[in-house]
N, C-alpha and C positions, 0 to 999 in steps of 0.2 A: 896750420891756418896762417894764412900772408897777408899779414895790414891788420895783426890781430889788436892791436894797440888801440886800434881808431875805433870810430863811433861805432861801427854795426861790427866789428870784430869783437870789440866788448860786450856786447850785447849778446853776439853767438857764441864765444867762450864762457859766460855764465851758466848760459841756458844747456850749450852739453856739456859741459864739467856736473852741474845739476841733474843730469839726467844719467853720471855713470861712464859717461865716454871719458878715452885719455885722449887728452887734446895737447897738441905742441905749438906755443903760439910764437909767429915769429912778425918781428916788425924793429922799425927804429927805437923807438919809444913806446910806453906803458901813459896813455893819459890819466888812466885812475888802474895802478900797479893794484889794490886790493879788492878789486875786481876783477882780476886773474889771478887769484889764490887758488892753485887746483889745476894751473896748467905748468907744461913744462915750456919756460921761456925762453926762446932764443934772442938774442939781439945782433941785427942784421940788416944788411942792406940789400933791397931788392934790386938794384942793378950788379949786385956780386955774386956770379955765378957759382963761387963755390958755400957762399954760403945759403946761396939756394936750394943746393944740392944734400948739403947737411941737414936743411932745416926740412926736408922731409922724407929723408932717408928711413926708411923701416914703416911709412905711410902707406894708409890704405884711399883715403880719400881729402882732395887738399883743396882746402875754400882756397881762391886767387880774388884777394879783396881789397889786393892795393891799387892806389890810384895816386899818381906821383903828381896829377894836375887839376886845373878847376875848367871847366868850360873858356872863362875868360882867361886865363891865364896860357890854356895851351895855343890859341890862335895868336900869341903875341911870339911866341917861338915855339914855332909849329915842327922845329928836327930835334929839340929838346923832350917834345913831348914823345915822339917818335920813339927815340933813345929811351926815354925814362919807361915807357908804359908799350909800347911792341917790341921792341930788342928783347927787352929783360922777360918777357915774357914767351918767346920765344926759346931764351936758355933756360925759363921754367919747366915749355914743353918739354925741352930736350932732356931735362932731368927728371922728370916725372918717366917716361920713357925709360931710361937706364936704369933708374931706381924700383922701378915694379908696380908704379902707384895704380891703383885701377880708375879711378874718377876722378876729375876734374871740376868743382862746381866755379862757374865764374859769374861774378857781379857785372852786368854788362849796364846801359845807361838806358830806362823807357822814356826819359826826356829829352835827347837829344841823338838819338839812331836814327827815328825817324824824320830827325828833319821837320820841314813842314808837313803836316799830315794832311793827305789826301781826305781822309778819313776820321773821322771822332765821334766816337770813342777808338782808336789806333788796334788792331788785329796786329798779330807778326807776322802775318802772312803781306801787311801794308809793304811798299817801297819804302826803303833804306837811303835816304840823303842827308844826312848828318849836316848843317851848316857851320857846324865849330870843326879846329882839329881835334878836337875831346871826345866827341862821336865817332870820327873819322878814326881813331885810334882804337876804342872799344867795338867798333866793328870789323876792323881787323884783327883784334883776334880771337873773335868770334867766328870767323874765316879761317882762321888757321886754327882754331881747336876742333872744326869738322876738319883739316887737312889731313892733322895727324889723326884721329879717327879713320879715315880714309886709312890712311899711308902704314898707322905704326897702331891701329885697334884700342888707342887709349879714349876712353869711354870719358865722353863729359855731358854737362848741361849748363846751361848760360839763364840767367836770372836777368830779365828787362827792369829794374827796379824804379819808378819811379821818381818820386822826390820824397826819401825818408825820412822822418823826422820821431826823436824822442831821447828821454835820460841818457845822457851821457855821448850828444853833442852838444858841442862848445860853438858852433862855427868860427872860429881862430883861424880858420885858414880860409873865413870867406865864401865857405859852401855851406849851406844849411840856411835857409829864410826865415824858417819857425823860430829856429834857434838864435840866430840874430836878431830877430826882432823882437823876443821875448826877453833875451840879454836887455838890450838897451832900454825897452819900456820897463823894466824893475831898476832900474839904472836914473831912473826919471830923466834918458837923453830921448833926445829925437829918433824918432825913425827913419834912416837913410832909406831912398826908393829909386828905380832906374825905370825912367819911363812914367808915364801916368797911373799905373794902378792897374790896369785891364788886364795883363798880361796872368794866363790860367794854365793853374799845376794841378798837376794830380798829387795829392799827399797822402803818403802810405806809415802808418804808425811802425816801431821799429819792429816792437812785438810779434808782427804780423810777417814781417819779412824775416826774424828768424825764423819761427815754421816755416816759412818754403824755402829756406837753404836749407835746413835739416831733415825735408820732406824729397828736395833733389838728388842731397847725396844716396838716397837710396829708392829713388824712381826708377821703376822699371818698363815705364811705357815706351812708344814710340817716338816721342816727341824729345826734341833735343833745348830747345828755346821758349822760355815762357816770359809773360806780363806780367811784373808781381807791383800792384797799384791798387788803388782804393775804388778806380771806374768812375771817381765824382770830378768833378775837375770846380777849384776856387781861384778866384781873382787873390792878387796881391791884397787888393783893398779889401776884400771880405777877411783875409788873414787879419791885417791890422784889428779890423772891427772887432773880429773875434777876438782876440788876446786883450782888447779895451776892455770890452762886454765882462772878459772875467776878470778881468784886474779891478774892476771897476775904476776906470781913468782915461782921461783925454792922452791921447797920443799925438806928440805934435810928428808930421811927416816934413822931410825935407826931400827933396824931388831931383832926379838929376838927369840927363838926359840920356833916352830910351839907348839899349845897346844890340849892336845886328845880332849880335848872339842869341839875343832871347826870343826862341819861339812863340807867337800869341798864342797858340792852346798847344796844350798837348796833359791826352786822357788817354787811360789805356784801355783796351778789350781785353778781360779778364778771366775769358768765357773758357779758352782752352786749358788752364792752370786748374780750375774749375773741374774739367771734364776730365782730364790725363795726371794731374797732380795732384788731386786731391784736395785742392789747395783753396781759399777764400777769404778775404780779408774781415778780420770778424772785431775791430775795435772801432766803434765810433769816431769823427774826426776832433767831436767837442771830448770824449772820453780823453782819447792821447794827447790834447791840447793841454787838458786839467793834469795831467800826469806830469808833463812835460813842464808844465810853471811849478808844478811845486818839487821836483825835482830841482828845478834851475836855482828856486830860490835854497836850497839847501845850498848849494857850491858860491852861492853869491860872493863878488869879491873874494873868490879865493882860485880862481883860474883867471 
């Protein structure tokens, strides 16, 4: 597993280490190292092709769940993002290939492939225009993981994921909204916001999206690309509200000016995950919220 370290690789290393599988997790760091007790750890860098190579030599099936960038950050140096998140992934192909792996599951992005959505609730059958380079990256190679399919018969699937959220993210690096906002309102700071408040996510609990990584890597249908989302879509401000409603507390918001990056809606269509994966988001949004703070308040002040 690559990017086992982070939010949802912690989350999928629990859950199959728990279920019997041997799992080899590799990434830079360990966020909460005793939450992968039960895997075998590499430590590595995803742009080192040899230690790409190592880290999943003798694999039958390899999550690709790193992501070297954030939406905003990759449009600021858009041949960095390049470099970091399609090169490196491309010498993943190639080592997946030489190594024997049979599948390939990849975390691709459902809130920023499609761009502005034609469409809402978003089908994957929608057009593809990613307005960040963060999109534009994750749909390359999603392009290239049909290539080699095509070219060299290594078998994948591609996960549209949302915007996930739950135990054991930090947002530290600035991605995660749930998670940031919930940080600061235990924190008694402000809530920083971009843009007024209108702008609408689909939020998918994490839970929920490890069954469909662990449902992909051994799908057998047709379908090579799925939406793995909750189908609901909420305003920033309904978030805020919510996390008030349970904290029981005023949230003060500080406001800053809207950013081209950010899509006004985007919802996904969850209907073919549903039909061919088996697949269906089953935690309520108030359920994984309640999990989620009290989760956060365990780590308080201590990340």
């Amino acid at each position: 597993m690559l990017g086992a370290g982070g939010f949802i690789g912690t989350n999928l290393c629990r859950s199959l280490v728990m279920q019997g599988h041997t799992v080899r997790a590799f990434g830079r760091r360990q966020s909460f190292p005793e939450m992968l007790r039960g895997c075998d750890w590499i430590q590595g860098d995803f742009a080192d092709p040899a230690s790409l190579a190592n880290s999943i030599s003798s694999c039958d099936v390899v999550f690709h769940l790193v992501n070297a960038t954030t939406p905003a950050s990759a449009n600021v140096d858009k041949i960095a993002d390049l470099n970091a998140n399609v090169a490196s992934s491309l010498y993943l192909l190639d080592a997946c290939r030489e190594t024997g792996v049979n599948r390939i599951v990849f975390v691709s992005s459902g809130g920023t492939i499609y761009g502005i959505p034609d469409q809402v609730p978003t089908p994957e059958t929608a057009s593809t225009n990613p307005i960040t380079a963060y999109g534009i990256s994750k749909l390359a190679i999603e392009k290239y993981l049909g290539l080699y399919e095509y070219l060299h018969h290594l078998d994948y699937r591609v996960l549209r994921v949302a915007n996930p959220f739950g135990p054991y993210q930090t947002a530290l690096k600035n991605q995660g909204v749930i998670a940031a906002f919930v940080r600061r309102a235990l924190a008694g700071q402000p809530i920083e916001m971009w843009g007024d408040g209108s702008v609408i996510r689909d939020y998918i609990y994490i839970d929920d999206v490890v069954e469909a990584l662990i449902l992909a890597a051994t799908h057998q249908g047709p379908s090579r690309i799925f939406n793995i989302g909750s189908g609901e879509g909420r305003s920033l401000n309904n978030i805020v509200a919510s996390i008030a409603r349970l904290l029981e507390v005023d949230i003060p918001v500080e406001r800053r000016p809207a950013r081209p990056v950010d899509v006004p809606v985007s919802i996904l269509d969850t209907t073919l995950a549903l039909k061919d994966l088996a697949w269906q988001p089953n935690t309520q949004f108030e359920e994984g919220l309640r999990a989620t703070v009290a989760w956060m308040k365990t780590i308080q002040g201590n990340v």
